[in-house]
DODO-625189 format. One record per residue (C-alpha): residue number from 1; residue in one letter; x, y, z. Coordinates in steps of 0.2 Angstrom, whole numbers. Example, Ala and Ser with C-alpha at 12.3 -4.5 7.8 and 13.67 -1.06 7.14 Angstrom:
! DODO-625189
{num: 1	residu: A	x: 62	y: -22	z: 39}
{num: 2	residu: S	x: 68	y: -5	z: 36}
! end
This chain:
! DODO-625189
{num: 1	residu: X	x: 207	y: -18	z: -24}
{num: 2	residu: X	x: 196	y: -10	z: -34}
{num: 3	residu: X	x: 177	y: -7	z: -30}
{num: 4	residu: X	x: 163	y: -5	z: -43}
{num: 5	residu: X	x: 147	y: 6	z: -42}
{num: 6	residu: X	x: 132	y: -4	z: -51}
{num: 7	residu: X	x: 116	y: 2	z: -55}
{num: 8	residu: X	x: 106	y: -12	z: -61}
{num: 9	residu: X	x: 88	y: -7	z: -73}
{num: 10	residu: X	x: 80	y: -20	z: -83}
{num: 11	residu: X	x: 92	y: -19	z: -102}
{num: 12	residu: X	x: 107	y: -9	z: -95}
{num: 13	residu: X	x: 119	y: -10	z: -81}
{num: 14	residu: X	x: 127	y: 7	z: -77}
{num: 15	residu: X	x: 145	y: 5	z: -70}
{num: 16	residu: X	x: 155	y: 16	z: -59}
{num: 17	residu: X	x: 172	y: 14	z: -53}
{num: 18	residu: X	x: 187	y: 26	z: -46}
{num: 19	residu: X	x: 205	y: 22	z: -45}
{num: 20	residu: X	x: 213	y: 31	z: -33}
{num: 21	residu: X	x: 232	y: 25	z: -39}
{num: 22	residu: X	x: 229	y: 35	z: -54}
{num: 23	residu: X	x: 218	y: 48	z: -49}
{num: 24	residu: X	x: 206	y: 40	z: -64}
{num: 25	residu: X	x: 187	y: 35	z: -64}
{num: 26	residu: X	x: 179	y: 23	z: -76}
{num: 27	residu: X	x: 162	y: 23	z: -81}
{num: 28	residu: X	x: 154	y: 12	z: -94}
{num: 29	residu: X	x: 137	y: 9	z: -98}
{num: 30	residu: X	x: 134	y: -11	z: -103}
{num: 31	residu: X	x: 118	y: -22	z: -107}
{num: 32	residu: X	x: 109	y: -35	z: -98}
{num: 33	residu: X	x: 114	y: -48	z: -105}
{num: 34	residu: X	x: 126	y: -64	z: -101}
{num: 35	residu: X	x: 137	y: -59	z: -114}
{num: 36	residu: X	x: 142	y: -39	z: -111}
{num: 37	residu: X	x: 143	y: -45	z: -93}
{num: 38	residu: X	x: 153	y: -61	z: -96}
{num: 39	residu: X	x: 165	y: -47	z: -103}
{num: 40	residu: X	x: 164	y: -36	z: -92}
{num: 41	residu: X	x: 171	y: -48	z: -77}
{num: 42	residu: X	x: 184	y: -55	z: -86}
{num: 43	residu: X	x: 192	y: -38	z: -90}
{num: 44	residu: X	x: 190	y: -35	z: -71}
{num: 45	residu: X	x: 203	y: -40	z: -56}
{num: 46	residu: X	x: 199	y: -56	z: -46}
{num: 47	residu: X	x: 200	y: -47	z: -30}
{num: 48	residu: X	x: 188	y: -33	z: -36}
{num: 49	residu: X	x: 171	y: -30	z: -26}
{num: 50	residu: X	x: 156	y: -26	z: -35}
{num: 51	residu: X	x: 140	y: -19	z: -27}
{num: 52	residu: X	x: 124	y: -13	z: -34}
{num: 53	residu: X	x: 107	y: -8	z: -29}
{num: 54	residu: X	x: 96	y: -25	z: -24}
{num: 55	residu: X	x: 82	y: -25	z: -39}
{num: 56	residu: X	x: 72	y: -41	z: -39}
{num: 57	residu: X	x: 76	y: -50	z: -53}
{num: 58	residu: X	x: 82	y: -38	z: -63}
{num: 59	residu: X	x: 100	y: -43	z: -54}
{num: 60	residu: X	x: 98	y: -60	z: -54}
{num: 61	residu: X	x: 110	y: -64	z: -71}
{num: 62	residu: X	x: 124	y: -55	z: -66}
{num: 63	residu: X	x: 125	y: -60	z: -47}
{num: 64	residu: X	x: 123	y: -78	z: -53}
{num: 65	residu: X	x: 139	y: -76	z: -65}
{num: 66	residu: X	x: 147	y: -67	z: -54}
{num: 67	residu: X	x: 146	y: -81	z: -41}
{num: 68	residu: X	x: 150	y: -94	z: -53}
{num: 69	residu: X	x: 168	y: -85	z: -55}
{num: 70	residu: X	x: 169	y: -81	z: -38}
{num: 71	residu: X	x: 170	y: -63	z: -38}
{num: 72	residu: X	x: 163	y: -56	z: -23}
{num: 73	residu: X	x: 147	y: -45	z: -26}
{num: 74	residu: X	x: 135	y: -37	z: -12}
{num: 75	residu: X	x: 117	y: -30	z: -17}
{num: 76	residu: X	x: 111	y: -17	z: -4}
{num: 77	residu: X	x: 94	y: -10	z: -3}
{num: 78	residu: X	x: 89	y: 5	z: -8}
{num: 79	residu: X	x: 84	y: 13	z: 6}
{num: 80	residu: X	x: 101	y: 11	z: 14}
{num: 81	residu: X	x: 109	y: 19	z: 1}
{num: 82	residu: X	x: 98	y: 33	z: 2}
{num: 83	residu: X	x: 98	y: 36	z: 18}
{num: 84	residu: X	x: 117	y: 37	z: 19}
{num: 85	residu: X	x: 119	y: 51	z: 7}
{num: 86	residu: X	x: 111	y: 63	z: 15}
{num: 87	residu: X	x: 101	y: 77	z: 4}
{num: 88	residu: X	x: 109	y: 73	z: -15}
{num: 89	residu: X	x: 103	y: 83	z: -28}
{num: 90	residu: X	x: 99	y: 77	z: -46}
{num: 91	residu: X	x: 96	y: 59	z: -52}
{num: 92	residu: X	x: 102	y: 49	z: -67}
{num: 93	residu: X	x: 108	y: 27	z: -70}
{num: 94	residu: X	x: 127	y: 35	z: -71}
{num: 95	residu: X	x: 125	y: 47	z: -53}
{num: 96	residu: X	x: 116	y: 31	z: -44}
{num: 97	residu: X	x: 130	y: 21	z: -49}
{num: 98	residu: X	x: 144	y: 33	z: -42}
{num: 99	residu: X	x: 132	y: 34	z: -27}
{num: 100	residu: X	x: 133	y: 17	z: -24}
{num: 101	residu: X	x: 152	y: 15	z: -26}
{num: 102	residu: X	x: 152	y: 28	z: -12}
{num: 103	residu: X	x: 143	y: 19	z: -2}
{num: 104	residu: X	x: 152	y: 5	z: -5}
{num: 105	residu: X	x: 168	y: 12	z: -2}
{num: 106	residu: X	x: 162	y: 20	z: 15}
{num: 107	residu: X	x: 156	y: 3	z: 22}
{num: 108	residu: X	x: 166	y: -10	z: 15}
{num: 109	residu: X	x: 168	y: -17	z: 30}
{num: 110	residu: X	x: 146	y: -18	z: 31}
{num: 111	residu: X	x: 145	y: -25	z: 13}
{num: 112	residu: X	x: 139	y: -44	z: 15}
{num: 113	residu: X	x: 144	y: -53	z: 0}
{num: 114	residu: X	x: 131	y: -65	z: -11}
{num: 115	residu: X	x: 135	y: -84	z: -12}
{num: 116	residu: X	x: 127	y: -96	z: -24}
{num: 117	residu: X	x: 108	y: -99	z: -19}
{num: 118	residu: X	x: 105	y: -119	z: -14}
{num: 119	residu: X	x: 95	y: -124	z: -30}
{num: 120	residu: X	x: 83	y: -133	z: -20}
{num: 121	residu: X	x: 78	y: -117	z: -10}
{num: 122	residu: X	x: 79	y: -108	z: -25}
{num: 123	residu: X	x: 65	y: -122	z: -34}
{num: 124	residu: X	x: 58	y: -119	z: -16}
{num: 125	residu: X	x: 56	y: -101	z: -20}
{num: 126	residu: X	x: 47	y: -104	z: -36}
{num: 127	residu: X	x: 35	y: -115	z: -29}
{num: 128	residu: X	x: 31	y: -104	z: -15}
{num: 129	residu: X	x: 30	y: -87	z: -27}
{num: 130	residu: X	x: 16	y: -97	z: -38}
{num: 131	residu: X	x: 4	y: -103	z: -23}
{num: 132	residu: X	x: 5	y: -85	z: -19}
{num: 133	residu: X	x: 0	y: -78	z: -35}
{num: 134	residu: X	x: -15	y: -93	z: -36}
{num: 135	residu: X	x: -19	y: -90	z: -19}
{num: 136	residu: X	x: -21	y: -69	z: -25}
{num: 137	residu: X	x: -32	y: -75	z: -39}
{num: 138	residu: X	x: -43	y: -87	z: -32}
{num: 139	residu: X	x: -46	y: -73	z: -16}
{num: 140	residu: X	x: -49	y: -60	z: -32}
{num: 141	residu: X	x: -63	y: -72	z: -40}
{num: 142	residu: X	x: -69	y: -77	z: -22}
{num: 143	residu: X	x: -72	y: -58	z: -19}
{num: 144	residu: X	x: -83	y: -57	z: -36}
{num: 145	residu: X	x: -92	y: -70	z: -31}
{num: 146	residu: X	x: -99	y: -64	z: -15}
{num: 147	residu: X	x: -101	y: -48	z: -23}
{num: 148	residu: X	x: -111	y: -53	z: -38}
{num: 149	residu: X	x: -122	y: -63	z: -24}
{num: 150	residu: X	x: -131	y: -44	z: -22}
{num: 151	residu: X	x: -134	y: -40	z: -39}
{num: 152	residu: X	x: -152	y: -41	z: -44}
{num: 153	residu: X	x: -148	y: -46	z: -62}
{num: 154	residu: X	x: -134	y: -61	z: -63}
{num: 155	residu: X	x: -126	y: -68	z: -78}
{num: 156	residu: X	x: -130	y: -86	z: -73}
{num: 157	residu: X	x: -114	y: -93	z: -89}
{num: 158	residu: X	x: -103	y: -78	z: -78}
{num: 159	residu: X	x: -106	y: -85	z: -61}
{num: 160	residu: X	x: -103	y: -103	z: -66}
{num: 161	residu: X	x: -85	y: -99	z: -75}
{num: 162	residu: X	x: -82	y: -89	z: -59}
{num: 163	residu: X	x: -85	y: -104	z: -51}
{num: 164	residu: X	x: -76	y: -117	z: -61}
{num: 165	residu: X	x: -61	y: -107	z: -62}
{num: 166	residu: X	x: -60	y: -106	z: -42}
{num: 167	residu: X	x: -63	y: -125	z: -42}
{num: 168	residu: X	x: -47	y: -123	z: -52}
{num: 169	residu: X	x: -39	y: -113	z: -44}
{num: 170	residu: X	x: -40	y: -123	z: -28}
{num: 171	residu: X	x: -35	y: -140	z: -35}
{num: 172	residu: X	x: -18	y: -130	z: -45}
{num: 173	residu: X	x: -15	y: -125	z: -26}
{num: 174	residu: X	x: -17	y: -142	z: -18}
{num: 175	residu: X	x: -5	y: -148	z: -32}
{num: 176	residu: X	x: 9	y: -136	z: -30}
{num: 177	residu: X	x: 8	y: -138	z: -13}
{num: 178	residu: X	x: 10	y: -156	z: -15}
{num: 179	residu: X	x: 27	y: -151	z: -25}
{num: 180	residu: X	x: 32	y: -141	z: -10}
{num: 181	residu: X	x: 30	y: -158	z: 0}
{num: 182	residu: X	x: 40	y: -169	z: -12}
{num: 183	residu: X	x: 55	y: -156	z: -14}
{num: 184	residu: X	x: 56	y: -154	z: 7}
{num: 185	residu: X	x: 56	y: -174	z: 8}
{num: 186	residu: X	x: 69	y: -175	z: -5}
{num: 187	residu: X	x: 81	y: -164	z: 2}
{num: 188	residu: X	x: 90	y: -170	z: 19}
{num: 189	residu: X	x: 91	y: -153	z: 28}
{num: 190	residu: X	x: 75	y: -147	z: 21}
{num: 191	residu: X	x: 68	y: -163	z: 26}
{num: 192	residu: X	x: 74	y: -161	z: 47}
{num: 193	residu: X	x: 71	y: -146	z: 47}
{num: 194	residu: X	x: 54	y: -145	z: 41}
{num: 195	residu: X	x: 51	y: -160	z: 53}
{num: 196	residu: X	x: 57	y: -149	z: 69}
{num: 197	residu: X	x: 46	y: -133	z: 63}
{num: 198	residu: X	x: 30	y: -142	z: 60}
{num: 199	residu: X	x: 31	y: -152	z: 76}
{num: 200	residu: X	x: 25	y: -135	z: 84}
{num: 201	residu: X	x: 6	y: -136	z: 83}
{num: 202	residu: X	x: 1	y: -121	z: 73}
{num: 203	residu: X	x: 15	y: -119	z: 60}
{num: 204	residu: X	x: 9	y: -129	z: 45}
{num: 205	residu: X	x: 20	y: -129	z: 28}
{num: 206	residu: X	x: 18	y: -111	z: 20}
{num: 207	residu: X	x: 23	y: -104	z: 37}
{num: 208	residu: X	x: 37	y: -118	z: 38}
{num: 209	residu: X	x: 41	y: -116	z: 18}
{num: 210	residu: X	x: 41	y: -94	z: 21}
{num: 211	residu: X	x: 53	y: -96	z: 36}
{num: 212	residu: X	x: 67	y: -106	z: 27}
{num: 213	residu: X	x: 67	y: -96	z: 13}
{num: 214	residu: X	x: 68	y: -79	z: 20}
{num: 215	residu: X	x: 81	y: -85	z: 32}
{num: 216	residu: X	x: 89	y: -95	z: 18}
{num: 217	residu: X	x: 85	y: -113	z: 29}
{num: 218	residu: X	x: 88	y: -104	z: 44}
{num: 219	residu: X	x: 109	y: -100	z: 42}
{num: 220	residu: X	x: 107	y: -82	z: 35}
{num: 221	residu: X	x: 93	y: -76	z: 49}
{num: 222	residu: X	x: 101	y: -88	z: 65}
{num: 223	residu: X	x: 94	y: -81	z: 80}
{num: 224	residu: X	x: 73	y: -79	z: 83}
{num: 225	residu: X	x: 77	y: -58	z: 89}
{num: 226	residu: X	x: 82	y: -55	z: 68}
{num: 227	residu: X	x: 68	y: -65	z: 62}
{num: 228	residu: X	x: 57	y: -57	z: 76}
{num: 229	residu: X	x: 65	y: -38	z: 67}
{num: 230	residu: X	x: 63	y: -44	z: 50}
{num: 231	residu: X	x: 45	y: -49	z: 52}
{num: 232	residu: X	x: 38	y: -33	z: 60}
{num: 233	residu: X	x: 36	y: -42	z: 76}
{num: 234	residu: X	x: 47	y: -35	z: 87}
{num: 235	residu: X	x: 43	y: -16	z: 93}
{num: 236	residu: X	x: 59	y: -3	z: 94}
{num: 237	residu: X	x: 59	y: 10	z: 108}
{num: 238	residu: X	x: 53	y: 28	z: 100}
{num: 239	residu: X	x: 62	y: 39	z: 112}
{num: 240	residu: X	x: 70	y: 58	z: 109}
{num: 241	residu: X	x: 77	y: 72	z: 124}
{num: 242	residu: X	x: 59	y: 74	z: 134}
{num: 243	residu: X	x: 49	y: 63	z: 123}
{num: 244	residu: X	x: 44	y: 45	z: 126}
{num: 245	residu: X	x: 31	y: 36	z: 113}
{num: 246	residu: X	x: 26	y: 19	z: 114}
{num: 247	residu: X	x: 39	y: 8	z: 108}
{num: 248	residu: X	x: 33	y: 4	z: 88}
{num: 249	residu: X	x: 36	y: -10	z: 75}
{num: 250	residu: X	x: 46	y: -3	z: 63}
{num: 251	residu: X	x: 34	y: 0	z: 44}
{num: 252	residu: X	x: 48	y: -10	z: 33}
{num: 253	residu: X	x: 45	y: -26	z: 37}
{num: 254	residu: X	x: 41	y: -44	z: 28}
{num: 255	residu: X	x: 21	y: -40	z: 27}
{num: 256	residu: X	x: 18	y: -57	z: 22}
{num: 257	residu: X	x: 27	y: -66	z: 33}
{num: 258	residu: X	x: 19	y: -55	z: 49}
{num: 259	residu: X	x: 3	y: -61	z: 44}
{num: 260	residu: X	x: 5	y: -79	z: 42}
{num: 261	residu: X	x: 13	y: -80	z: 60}
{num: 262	residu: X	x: -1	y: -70	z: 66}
{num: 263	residu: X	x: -11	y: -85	z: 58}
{num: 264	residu: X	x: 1	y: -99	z: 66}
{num: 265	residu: X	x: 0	y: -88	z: 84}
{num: 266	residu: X	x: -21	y: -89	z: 81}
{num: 267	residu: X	x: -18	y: -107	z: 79}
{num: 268	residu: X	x: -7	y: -111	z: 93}
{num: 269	residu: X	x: -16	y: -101	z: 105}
{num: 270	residu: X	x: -31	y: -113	z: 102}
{num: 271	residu: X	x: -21	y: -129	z: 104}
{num: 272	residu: X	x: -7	y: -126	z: 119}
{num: 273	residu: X	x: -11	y: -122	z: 136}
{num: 274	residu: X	x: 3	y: -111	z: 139}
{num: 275	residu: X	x: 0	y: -98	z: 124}
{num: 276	residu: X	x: -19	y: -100	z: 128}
{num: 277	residu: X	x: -16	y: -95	z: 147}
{num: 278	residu: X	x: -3	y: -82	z: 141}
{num: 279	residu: X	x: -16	y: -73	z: 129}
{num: 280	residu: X	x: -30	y: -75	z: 143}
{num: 281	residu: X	x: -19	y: -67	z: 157}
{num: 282	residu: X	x: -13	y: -51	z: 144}
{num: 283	residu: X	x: -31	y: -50	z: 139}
{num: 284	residu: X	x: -36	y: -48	z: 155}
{num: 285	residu: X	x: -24	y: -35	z: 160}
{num: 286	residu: X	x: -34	y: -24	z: 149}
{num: 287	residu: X	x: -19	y: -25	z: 134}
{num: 288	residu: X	x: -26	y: -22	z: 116}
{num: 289	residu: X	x: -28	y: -38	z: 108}
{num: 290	residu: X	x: -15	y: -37	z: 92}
{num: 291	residu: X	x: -3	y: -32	z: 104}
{num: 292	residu: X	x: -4	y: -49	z: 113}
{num: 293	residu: X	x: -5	y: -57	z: 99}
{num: 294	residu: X	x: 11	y: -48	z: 93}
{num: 295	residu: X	x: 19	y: -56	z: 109}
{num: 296	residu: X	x: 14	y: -72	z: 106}
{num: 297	residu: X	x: 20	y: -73	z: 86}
{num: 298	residu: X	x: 37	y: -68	z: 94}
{num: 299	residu: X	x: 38	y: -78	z: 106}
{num: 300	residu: X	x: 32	y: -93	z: 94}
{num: 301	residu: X	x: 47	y: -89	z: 84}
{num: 302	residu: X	x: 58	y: -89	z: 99}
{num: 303	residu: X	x: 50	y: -108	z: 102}
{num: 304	residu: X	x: 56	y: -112	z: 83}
{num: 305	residu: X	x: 72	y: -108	z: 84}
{num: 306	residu: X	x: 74	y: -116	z: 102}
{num: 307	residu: X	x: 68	y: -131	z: 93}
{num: 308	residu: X	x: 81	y: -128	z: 80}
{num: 309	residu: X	x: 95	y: -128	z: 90}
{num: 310	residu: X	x: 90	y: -141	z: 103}
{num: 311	residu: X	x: 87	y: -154	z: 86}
{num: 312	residu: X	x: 72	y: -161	z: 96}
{num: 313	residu: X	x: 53	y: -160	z: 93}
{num: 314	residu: X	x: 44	y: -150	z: 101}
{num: 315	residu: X	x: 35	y: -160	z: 115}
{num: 316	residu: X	x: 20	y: -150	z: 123}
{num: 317	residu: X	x: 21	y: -161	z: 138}
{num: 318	residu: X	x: 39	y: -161	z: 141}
{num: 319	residu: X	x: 43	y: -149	z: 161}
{num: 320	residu: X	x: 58	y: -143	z: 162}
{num: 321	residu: X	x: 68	y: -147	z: 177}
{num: 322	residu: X	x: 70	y: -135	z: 190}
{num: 323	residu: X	x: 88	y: -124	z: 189}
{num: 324	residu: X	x: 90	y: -123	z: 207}
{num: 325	residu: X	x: 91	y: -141	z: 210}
{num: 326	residu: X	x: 103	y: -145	z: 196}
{num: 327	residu: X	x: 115	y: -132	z: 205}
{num: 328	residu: X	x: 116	y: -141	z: 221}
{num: 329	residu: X	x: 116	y: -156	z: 212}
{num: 330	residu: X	x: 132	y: -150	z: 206}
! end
């Protein structure tokens, strides 16, 4: 079995193997293009591994042909490449890709493989990468507005396009979320799913959308205590010898998807009792208020993925039955 390093810029792909048969190691320098790497994997073994550096979209050709053929590949980040090498010295496309072969011959046995991405999620991602970029501008042109409110000379054709072009900007919004709607109710598991999120008052469709993507429609990320870690909301003990810190939410974390479930826990601690009672009763043990409210976006996600897995609404009035009397019922 043969392992290849890949370091993955936007024209070239940088490639590092070692065969340890032969004592020989192969290093080739290719473009980013469908055909230098059509060839490439055909020359290759069917049982070979290839990993590379995870690089946005920079990656995106050759783990979509690389799928298609069913070769495994894996991209890692960065930062866990890093951090495994310990102090290297020098930098170059032909080291990171011998680096990354390293790393991907230490850890096979970590590497988790790519599989071809639904193309309904992946129109899903589209959509949701565009009403970000709208949202950015309309909040650029927003903040322009207020400001140009306290100049004593104003361009009156300036503030008008300003204006227009958020009028604009809002209805492009209000349309691509109506394309988010229509893909969701076209797809069957995007459909029920959606449904059971969005019965929890508070999470609306971005928040809904945001969760099934990162979690690839909830497979990838299963469980509400890695999607609680991948979102920054879940604090990690800070603990050395002597030394005890407050526990502390780790810096490298989904940003995005932090502050829309801070939104969504805003919003159901205005419309459900228990969450409302819950914030009231931390509040008043004198805890600082983002730290409730922390809580309470973790435990909202923990109420979505029970939700999930039960295949039920969430019903606000619903009591659960008390445990003691079920055991002497049995």
């Amino acid at each position: 079995m043969l392992i290849y390093g890949i370091d993955i810029s936007k024209g070239y792909l940088d490639l590092f193997s070692h065969n340890q048969d032969d004592d020989k190691s192969f290093t080739k320098r290719i473009k980013n293009k469908q055909g230098p790497i059509t060839r490439f994997l055909e020359s290759i073994p069917d049982d070979a591994i290839l990993c590379a550096e995870h690089t946005g979209i920079y990656g995106n050709l050759l783990v979509q042909l690389t799928t298609c053929i069913n070769i495994k590949i894996a991209l890692v980040q960065p930062f866990t490449i890093k951090k495994s090498m310990g102090a290297p010295k020098g930098k170059s496309d032909r080291i990171d890709a011998q680096r990354i072969w390293e790393y991907a011959t230490r850890f096979t046995d970590k590497l988790q493989f790519c599989s071809p991405e639904n193309p309904a999620l992946h129109t899903l991602r589209e959509l949701v990468n565009l009403r970000n970029q709208l949202v950015k501008q309309r909040k650029m042109l927003r903040t322009a507005l207020v400001a140009n409110e306290n100049k004593v000379m104003l361009s009156v054709a300036c503030y008008h396009t300003t204006l227009q072009t958020t009028e604009f900007l809002t209805q492009q919004i209000k349309a691509v979320e109506n394309q988010i709607m229509e893909l969701i109710n076209s797809e069957d598991e995007l459909r029920k799913t959606y449904l059971l999120v969005t019965s929890i008052k508070g999470v609306g469709l971005v928040t809904a959308a945001e969760l099934m993507l990162i979690s690839d429609n909830f497979s990838k990320i299963d469980s509400a205590r890695k999607a609680a870690a991948y979102a920054g909301v879940c604090p990690y003990f800070n603990e050395s010898g002597s030394i005890k810190q407050k526990p502390k939410v780790h810096p490298r974390s989904d940003k995005r998807l932090k502050t829309l479930l801070y939104l969504a826990a805003v919003t159901v601690c205005n419309s459900n009792k228990d969450f409302k009672l819950y914030k009231q009763r931390k509040m008043a043990e004198g805890k600082h208020y983002f730290l409730v409210m922390n809580n309470i976006a973790n435990k909202l996600l923990r109420l979505i993925y029970a939700v999930l897995r039960s295949g039920v609404p969430y019903d606000p009035m619903y009591v659960r039955s008390d445990p003691r009397l079920t055991e002497k019922t049995c």
